[in-house]
N, C-alpha and C positions, 0 to 999 in steps of 0.2 A: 894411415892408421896401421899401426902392428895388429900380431893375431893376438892382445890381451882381449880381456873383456871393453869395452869404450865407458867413461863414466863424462855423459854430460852436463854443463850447470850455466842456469840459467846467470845470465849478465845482463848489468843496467848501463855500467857504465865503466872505464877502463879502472878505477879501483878493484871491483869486480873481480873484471876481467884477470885480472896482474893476479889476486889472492886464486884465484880456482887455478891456473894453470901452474903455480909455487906450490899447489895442495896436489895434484896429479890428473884432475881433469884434461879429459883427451879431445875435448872442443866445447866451445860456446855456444849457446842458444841467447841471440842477443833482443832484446826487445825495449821497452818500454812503458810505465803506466801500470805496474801491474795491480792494481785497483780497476783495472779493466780488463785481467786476465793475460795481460800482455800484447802492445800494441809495436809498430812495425818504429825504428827508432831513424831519427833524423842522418843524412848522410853524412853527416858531420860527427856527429856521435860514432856511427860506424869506423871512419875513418881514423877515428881517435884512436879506438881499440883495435882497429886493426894495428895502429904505429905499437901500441903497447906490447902484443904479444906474439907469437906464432903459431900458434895451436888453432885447427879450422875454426870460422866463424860461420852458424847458421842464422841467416838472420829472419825476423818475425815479419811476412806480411799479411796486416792486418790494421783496419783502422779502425772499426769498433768491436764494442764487445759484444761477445757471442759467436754465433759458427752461421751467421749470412756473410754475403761479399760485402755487402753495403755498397759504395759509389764504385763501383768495379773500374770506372775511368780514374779514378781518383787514386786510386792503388796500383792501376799499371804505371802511373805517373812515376808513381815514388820505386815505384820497383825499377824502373828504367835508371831513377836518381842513382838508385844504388847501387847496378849492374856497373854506371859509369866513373864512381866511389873504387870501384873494386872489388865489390860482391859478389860471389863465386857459387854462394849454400846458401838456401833458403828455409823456411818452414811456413808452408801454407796448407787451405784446406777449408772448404764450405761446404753448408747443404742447402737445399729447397726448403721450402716452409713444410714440406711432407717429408724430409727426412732423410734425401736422395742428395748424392752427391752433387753438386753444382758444377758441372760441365764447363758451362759456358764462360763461368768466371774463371776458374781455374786454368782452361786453356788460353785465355784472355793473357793470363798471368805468365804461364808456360811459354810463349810467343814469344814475351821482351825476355824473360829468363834464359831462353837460347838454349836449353840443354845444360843446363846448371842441373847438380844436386839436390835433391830436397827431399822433404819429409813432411808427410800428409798428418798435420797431428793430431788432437782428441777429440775431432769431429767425428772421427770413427767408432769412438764412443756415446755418441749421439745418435749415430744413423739409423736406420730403419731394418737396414738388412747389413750387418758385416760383412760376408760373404759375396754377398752382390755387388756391395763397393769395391771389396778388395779387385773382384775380377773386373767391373767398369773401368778401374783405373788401370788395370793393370798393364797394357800396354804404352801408356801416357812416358814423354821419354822426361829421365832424370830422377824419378822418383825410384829410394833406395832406403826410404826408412817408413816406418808407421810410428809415429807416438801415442803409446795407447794405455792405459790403465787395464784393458779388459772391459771395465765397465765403466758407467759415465760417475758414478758415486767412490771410484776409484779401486785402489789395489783391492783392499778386501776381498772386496765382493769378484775380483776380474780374475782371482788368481786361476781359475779352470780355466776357463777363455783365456788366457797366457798361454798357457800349457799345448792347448788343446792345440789353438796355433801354429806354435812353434813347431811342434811334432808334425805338423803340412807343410813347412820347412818345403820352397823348391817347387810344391805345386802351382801349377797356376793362379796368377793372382796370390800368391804366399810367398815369391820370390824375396821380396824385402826383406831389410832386417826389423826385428821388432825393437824397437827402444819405448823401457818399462819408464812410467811414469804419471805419477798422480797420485799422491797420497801413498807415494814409496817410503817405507821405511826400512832399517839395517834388519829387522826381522821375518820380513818377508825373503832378503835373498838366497838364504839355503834353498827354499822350494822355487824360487826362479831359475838359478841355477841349476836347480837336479833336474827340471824338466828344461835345459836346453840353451837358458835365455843368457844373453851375453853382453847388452848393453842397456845402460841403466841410466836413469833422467832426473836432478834433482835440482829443487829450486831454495824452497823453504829452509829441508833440510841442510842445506847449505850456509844458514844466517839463523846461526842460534839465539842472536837477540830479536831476530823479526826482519819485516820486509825494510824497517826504518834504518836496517844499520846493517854494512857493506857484507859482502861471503865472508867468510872464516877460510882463511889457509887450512886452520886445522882441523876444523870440520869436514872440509874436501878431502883432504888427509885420510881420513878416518876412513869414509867410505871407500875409497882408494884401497886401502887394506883390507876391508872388508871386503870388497869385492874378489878382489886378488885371492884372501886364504881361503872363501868357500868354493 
């Protein structure tokens, strides 16, 4: 990654994929299902998009929806499928039914991942204590991103808790980067930007006719520049 701002977009499938990275996205968040918020995509699938593009791939594990592990065997399965695929970046991330970080699945996860990349994502906005998570995890290896809205009802409401973040920049447990997302919109990034923030998460935004029809080039475009002149 150069030192611009990062803008990344959600991919289903190497159509996708080919339109965000011709629009200026700077990597993939790939999944599948997203009727279920985004589920972890076949290796086959991966593979696909891998051949299609160059730009990093983080891919989603997770096999139901919501922020449990669910069969946590079932998922180091496919996580293992996908390390041997050629998967590099990931995006994971669960809690307890009290709102705590999931330990046990996640290190379950981190084991076959090997010291890959990844990014703990909007379970953070779920969790109980922010703060306590950030620093639980914080020596966990590989982890280098957070995707988070601020809050769990999204940007709006998260824009202080962005802020607020960012500016602990480097402390403990605050080492990561934040990547904004959740109900991002182009009018929110003046004030992401002045307080700090630099990499930015879009899904929706991305398919201005909906989830039923492929990214837009020029909708990634778009963001692309907006990011860039604020």
């Amino acid at each position: 990654m150069s030192d611009r701002a990062v803008l990344e977009v959600i991919a289903l499938d190497e159509e996708d994929a080919v339109a965000a990275q011709a629009g200026g996205a700077d990597r993939l968040e790939l999944v599948t299902d997203m009727a279920a918020d985004g589920l972890t995509p076949s290796k086959e699938r991966f593979a696909a998009i891998r051949a299609a593009v160059d730009i990093p791939l983080r891919v989603m594990l997770r096999l139901t929806d919501g922020f449990t592990a669910g069969d946590v065997d079932a998922l180091v399965g496919r996580a293992a499928e996908l390390r041997e695929a050629g998967a590099d970046e990931f995006v994971l991330g669960f809690l307890t039914p009290d709102g705590q970080p999931d330990l046990v699945a996640v290190e379950r996860l981190l084991a076959v991942i090997d010291g890959c990349r990844w990014t703990f994502h909007r379970a953070i906005d779920r969790c109980a204590d922010r703060d306590g998570l950030r620093k639980r995890l914080a020596d966990l290896p590989g982890l280098d991103t957070y995707l988070t809205a601020g809050a769990a009802t999204g940007v709006d409401d998260g824009l202080r808790v962005l802020a607020a973040e960012a500016a602990r920049g480097g402390e403990p447990g605050y080492e990561a980067a934040i990547l904004v997302g959740g109900g991002l919109r182009l009018d929110h990034l003046p004030a992401l930007r002045g307080a700090g923030l630099t990499a930015f998460h879009i899904g929706g935004a991305a398919r201005p006719r909906g989830w039923a029809a492929p990214v837009s080039a020029e909708a990634v475009a778009s963001w692309r520049r907006a990011i860039t002149a604020v």
